[in-house]
C-alpha positions in Angstrom: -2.3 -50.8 -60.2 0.1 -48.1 -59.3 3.8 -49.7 -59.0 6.0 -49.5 -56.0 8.1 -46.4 -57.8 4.5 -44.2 -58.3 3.9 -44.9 -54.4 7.7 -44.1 -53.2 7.0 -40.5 -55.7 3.6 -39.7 -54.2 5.3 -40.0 -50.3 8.3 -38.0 -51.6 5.8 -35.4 -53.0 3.8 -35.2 -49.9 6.8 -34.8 -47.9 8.2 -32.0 -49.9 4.7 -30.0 -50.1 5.5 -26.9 -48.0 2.1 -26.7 -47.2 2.4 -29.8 -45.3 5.5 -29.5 -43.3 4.5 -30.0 -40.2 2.6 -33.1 -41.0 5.9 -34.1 -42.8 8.5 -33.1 -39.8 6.3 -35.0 -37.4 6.5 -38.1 -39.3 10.0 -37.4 -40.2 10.4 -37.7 -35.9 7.8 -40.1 -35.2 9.0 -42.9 -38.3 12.2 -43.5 -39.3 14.2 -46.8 -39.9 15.8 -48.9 -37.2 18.2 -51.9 -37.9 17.6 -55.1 -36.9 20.6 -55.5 -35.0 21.5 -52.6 -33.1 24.3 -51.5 -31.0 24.7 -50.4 -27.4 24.4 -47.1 -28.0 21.8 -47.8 -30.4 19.5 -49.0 -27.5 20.1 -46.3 -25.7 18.9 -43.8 -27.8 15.6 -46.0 -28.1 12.5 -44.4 -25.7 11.5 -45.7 -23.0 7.7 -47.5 -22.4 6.5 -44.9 -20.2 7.5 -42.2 -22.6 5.8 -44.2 -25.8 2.8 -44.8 -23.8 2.9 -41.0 -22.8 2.9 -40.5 -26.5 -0.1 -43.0 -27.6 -2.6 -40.4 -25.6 -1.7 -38.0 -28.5 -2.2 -40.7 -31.1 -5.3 -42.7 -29.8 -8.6 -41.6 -30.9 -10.4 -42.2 -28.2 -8.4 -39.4 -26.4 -8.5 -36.6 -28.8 -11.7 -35.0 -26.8 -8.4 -33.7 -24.5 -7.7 -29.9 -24.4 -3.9 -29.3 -24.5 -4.1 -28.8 -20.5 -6.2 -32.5 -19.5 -3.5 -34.0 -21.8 -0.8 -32.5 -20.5 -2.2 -33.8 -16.8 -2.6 -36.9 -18.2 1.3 -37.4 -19.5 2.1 -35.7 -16.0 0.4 -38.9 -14.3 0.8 -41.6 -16.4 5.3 -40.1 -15.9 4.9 -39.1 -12.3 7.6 -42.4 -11.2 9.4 -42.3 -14.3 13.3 -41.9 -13.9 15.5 -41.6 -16.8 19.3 -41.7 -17.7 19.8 -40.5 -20.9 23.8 -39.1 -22.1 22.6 -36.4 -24.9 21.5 -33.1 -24.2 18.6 -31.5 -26.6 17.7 -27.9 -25.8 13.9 -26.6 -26.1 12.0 -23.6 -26.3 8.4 -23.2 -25.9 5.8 -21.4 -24.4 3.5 -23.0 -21.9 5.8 -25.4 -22.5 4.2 -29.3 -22.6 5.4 -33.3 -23.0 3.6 -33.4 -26.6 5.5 -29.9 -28.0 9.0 -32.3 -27.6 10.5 -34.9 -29.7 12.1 -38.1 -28.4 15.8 -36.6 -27.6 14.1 -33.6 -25.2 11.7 -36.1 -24.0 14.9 -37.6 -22.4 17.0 -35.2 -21.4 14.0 -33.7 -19.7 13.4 -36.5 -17.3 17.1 -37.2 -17.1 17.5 -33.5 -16.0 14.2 -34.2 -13.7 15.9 -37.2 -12.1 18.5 -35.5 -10.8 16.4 -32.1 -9.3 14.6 -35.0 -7.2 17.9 -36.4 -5.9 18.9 -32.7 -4.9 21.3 -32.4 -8.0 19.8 -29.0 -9.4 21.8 -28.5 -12.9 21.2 -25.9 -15.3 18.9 -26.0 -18.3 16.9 -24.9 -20.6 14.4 -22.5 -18.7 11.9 -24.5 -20.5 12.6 -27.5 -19.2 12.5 -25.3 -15.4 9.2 -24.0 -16.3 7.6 -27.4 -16.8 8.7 -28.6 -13.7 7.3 -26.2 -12.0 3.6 -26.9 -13.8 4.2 -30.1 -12.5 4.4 -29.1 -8.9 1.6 -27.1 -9.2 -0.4 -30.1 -10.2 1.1 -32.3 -7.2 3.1 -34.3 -9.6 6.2 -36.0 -7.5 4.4 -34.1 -4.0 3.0 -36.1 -1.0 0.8 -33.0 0.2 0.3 -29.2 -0.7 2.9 -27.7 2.1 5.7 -29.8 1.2 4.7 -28.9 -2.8 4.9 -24.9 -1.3 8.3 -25.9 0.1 9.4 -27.4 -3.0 8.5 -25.0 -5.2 10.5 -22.4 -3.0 13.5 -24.3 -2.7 13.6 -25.2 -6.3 13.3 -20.9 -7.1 16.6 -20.6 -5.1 18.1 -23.5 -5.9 17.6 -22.7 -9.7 18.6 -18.9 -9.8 21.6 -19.6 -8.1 22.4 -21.9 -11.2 21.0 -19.9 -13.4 20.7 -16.2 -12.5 19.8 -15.0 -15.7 16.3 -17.0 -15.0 13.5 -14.2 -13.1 10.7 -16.5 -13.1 8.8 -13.3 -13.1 5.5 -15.2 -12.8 6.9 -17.3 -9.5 5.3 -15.2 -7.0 2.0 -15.1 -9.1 1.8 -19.0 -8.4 2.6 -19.3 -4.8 0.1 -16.9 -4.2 -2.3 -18.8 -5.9 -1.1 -22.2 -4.8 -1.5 -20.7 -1.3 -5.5 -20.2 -2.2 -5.8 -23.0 -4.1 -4.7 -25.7 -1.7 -6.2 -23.7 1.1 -2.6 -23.1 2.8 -2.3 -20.5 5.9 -2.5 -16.5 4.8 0.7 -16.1 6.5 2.3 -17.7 4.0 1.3 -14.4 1.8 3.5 -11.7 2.8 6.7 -14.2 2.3 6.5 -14.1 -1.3 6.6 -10.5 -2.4 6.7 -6.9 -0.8 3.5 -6.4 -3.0 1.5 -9.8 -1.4 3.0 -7.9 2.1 1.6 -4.9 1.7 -1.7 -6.2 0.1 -1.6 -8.6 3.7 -1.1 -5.2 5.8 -3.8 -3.5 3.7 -6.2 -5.7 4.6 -5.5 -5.5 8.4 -6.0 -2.0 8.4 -9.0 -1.9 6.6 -11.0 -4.6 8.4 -9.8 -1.7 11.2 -10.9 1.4 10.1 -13.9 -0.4 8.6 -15.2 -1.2 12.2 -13.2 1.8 14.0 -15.8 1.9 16.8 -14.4 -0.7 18.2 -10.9 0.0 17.7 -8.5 2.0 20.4 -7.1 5.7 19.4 -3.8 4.1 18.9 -4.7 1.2 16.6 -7.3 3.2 14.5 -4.4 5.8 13.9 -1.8 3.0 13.2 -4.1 1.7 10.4 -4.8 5.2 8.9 -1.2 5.6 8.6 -0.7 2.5 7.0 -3.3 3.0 4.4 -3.0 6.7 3.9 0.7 6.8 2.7 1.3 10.2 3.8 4.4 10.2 6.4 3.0 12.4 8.9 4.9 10.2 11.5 7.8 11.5 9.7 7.6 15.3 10.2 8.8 17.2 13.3 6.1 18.6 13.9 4.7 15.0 14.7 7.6 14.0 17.0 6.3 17.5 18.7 3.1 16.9 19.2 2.8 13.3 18.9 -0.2 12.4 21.6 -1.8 15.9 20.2 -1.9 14.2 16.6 -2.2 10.7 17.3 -5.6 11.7 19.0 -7.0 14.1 16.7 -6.5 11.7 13.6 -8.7 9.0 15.0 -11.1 11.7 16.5 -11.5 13.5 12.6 -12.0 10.2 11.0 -14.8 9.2 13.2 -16.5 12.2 12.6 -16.6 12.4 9.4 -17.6 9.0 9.4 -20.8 10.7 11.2 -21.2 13.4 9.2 -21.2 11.0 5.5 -23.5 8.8 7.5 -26.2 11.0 9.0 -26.0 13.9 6.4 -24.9 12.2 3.0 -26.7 8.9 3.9 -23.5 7.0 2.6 -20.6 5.7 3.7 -16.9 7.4 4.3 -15.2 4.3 3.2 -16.8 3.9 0.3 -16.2 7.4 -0.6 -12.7 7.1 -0.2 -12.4 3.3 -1.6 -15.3 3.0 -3.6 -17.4 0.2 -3.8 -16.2 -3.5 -3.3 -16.0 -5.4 -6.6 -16.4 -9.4 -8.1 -14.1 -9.7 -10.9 -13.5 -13.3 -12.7 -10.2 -14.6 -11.5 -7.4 -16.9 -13.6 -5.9 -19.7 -10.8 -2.2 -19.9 -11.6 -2.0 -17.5 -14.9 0.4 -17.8 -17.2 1.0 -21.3 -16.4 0.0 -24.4 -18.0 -2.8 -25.8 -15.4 -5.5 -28.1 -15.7 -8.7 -28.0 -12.9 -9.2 -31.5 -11.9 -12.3 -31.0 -10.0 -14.6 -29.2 -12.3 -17.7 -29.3 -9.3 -15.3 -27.6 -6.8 -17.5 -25.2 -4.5 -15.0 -23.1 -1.6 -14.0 -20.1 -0.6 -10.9 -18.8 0.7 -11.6 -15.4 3.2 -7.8 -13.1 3.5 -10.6 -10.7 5.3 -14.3 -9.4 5.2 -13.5 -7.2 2.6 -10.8 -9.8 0.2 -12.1 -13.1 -0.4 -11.4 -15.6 -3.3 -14.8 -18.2 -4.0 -14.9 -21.0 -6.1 -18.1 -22.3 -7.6 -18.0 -25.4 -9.8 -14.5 -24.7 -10.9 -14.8 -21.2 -12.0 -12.8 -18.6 -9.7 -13.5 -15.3 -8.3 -12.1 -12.6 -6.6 -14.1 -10.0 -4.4 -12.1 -7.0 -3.2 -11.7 -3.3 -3.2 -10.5 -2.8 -6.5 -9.6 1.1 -6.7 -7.2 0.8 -3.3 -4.5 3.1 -4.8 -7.2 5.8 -5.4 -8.3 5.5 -1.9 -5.3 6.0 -0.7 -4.5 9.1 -2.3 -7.6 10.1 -0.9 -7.1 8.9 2.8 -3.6 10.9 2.5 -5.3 14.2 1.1 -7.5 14.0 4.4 -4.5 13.0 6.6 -2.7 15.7 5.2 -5.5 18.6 5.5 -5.6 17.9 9.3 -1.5 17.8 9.2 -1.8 21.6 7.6 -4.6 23.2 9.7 -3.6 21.5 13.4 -0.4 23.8 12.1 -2.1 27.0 11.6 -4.4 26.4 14.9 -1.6 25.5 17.4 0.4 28.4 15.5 3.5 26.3 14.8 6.1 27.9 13.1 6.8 26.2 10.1 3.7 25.4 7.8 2.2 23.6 5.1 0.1 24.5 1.9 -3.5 24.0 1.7 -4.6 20.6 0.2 -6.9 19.6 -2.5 -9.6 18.1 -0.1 -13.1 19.5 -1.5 -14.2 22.9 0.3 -17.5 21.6 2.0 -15.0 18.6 3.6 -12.6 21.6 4.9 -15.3 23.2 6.5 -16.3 19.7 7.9 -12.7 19.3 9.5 -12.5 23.2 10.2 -15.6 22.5 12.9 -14.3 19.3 14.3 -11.1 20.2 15.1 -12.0 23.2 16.7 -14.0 20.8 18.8 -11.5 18.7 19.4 -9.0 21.4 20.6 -11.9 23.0 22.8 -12.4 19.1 24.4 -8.5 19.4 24.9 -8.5 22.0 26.8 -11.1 21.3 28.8 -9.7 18.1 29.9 -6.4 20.1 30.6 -7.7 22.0 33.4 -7.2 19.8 36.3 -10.6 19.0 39.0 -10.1 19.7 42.7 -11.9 17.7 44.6 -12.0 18.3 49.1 -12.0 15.2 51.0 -13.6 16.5 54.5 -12.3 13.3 56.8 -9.0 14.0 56.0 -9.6 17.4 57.8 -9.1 16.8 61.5 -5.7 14.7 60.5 -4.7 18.1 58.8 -4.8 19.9 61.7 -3.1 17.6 64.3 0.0 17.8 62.0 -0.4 21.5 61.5 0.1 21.6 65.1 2.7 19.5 65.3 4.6 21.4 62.8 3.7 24.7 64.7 5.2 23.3 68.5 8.9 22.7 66.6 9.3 26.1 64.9 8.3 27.9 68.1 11.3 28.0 70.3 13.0 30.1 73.4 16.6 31.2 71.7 17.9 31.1 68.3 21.0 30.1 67.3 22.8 32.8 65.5 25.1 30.9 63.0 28.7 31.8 63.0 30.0 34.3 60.2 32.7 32.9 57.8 35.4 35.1 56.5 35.0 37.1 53.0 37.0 35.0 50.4 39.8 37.0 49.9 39.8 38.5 46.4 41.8 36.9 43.4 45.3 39.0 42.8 44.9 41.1 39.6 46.9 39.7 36.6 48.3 42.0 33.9 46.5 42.2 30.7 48.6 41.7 27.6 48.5 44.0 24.6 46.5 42.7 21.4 46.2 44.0 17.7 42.9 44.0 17.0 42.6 41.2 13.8 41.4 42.1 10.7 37.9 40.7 10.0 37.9 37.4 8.1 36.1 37.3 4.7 32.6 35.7 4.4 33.1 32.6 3.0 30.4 31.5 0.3 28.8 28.1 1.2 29.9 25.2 -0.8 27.8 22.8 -2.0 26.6 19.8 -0.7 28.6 16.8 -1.5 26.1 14.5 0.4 23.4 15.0 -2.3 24.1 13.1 -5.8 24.0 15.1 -8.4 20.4 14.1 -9.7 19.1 14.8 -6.2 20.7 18.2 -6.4 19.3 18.7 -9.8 15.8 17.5 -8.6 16.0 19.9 -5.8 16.5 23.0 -8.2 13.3 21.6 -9.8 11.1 21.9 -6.9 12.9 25.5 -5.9 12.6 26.9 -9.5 8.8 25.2 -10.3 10.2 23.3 -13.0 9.7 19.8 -15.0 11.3 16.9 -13.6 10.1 13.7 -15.5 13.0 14.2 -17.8 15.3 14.4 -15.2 14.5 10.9 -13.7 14.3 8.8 -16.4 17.8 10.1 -17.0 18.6 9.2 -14.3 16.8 6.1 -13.9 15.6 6.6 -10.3 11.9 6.1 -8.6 10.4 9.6 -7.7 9.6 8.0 -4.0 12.7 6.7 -3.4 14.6 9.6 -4.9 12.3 11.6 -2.1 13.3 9.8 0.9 16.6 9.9 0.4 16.5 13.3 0.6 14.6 13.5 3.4 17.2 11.1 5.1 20.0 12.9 4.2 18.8 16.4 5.1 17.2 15.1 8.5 20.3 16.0 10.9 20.5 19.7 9.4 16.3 20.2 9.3 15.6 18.2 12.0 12.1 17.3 9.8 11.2 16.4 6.6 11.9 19.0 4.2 9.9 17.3 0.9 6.6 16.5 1.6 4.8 13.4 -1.1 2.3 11.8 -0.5 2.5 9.8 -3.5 1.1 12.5 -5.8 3.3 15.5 -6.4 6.3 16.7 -4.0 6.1 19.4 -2.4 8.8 21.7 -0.4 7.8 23.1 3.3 7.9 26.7 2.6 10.0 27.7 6.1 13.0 25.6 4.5 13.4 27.3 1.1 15.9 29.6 1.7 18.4 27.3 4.0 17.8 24.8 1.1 19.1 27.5 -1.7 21.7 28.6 0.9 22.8 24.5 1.4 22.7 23.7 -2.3 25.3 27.0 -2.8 
């Protein structure tokens, strides 16, 4: 029989086998020695009955069948009340961060640091520690109903950054989106979270718009080709010219060609443009550590006809137009080619280069919108129409009218006197003034350099990538800021982008060489 020394060397040796130091660090946290008699701050530092029955799940065998995500639900559950007031502090660092990756000490200060948040006492912490909070919220731990849980979760975001601003949360907006599907919240909700959950929101309206344009005014059907075209006509002078000229034959083009795709190609323009709609497997709350409770679940949750989440037995979907960005480029292309030839065939005076839209869909437009100007100008000759039993009143004032201008005498009216004229005044002498030197433009100082740089670029046809990630500006933005800045001198927009490549209006290339000096 092996003697108490063998057995105290065979535990040493286990401990000290590096291919067992985990096994050994958790026992080195889980066991250690406690006196008898302890002090007061002895028994503080003991844990709590919630957190050692939190910590059994991970030790009983009956539980082991857990994933890492039913566990952690299950510790999120069993600690939902529990309230804590521990005086250490103990940093941690994980990702996906869960009860059973912290020892004793973080235990504590975590639901010491929790404590507080629920009184309204937001204290900064390890971003950890935030993180896990939040994956409790999601589960409707500490929450009486989903919309208070979607008003908690935004508070605690600006409560927490304002503690800690180095914290982005960059995956915030990613979970109130999908707590807003999940809990089957109100879509409005949507475009408060992000300017990208906005613009998908406006996206939608204007394609459940063009998608059923026949029932759809001039106005609105042009609105929502705007919106999902991304090409600024609205910007342009030429627009603020002609506005009612444009705003009808926009809508009056797309419908056509609408026809034309659905009578000669047998297809669809909006599929063309969009491509078909798509059902892609979709992650509820990704990047966080989240466990489906309800693994039967069956629902849907419709943001349109043409965007809708489904649910079948707890597996998520999402069923959308998945190439948007391409059909917008598209959309603007077609936006753009009416912009350039309604130029040429009202013969204004400053024009616009001829787009990439495929030859057999110029022709297409070339036909229509000589049919739409002919329609234009046959609605612009006004109808005269007699009404006969207004006839005999005409003539009864004619003759009334007749009786006052005939009269006996006239009236001669009485001459008035010439003006006399104005005395002459003596001229003085003047030496004639030399003629003043031209004076050579000076550069504008409204334009940052990078702009003014950028702008040489386009003039010159040369490479600008380099120039922008110098200067560490977005080509769009970079764009309308120009455009803003130049509007008082132009009166228009003098870079056309359409989210593609930039382009200069041809009329304004000389006063643009002239302004940059």
């Amino acid at each position: 029989m092996a003697n108490l020394e063998d057995v105290q060397d065979l535990i040493q040796e286990i401990l000290d086998n590096p291919k067992l130091k985990y096994v050994a660090d958790r026992l080195r946290q889980e066991y250690h020695d406690e006196p008898i008699l302890q002090t007061a701050s002895q028994m503080q530092r003991l844990l709590p009955r919630p957190l050692v029955e939190a910590k059994r799940l991970m030790r009983n065998p009956a539980e082991y069948h857990y994933n890492y995500r039913q566990l952690f639900y299950q510790q999120a559950k069993l600690l939902e009340d529990f309230t804590d007031d521990f005086s250490e502090q103990a940093s941690f660092s994980s990702c996906y961060p869960c009860y059973r990756d912290m020892n004793d000490r973080q235990l504590r200060t975590y639901f010491t640091w929790r404590t507080k948040v629920r009184q309204g006492v937001v204290e900064s912490t390890s971003p950890s520690y935030a993180e896990l909070y939040c994956y409790e919220l999601l589960h409707q731990i500490g929450v009486p109903d989903p919309e208070t849980g979607f008003r908690m979760l935004q508070q605690f975001r600006q409560d927490y950054t304002a503690v800690s601003p180095e914290c982005r949360f960059p995956y915030f907006s990613i979970w109130l989106h999908d707590y807003i599907i999940y809990y089957g919240l109100d879509q409005a909700l949507l475009p408060e979270l992000s300017e990208d959950y906005a613009a998908e929101a406006r996206f939608d309206k204007s394609f459940q718009t063009v998608q059923e344009a026949e029932t759809h005014t001039d106005a609105e059907l042009f609105q929502a080709i705007s919106d999902l075209s991304g090409y600024g006509l609205q910007r342009s002078k030429f627009y603020r010219e002609q506005t009612e000229l444009i705003e009808q034959a926009v809508p009056y083009c797309f419908r056509q060609m609408c026809d034309y795709f659905r009578n000669r190609k047998k297809s669809d323009y909006l599929e063309y443009l969009f491509g078909k709609k798509g059902l892609l497997p979709y992650h509820m709350f990704n990047y966080a550590t989240f466990f489906e409770t309800d693994p039967e679940r069956n629902c849907d949750y419709v943001l349109s006809p043409y965007h809708i989440y489904r649910c079948r037995s707890g597996k998520w979907t999402c069923e959308a137009y998945f190439d948007a960005e391409k059909g917008k480029k598209r959309l603007g292309c077609f936006v753009k080619t009416i912009d350039q030839k309604l130029r040429q065939l009202v013969q204004y005076p400053h024009s616009i280069k001829e787009t990439e839209l495929p030859k057999y869909l110029q022709q297409v437009l070339d036909k229509t919108l000589a049919a739409f100007l002919d329609e234009q100008k046959k609605n612009a000759v006004p109808k005269v129409e007699f009404d006969l039993s207004r006839l005999a009143g005409i003539r009864q004032a004619a003759e009334v009218t007749r009786n006052k201008l005939l009269v006996d005498t006239e009236e001669e009216p009485e001459l008035q006197a010439a003006p006399k004229p104005a005395p002459e005044l003596p001229v003085p002498e003047t030496t004639p003034a030399e003629p003043a030197a031209p004076e050579t433009p000076a550069a504008d100082t409204r334009l940052s350099e990078t702009e003014r740089a950028f702008l040489h670029c386009l003039l010159e046809h040369q490479p600008y990538a380099d120039l922008l990630r110098q200067g560490g500006v977005m080509l769009s933005v970079l764009v309308d800021h120009i455009n803003e800045t130049l509007f008082d001198d132009f009166g228009d927009t003098v870079i056309l982008f359409d989210g593609d490549q930039p382009e200069l209006i041809e009329d304004y290339v000389e006063e643009l060489r002239a302004l940059l000096g």
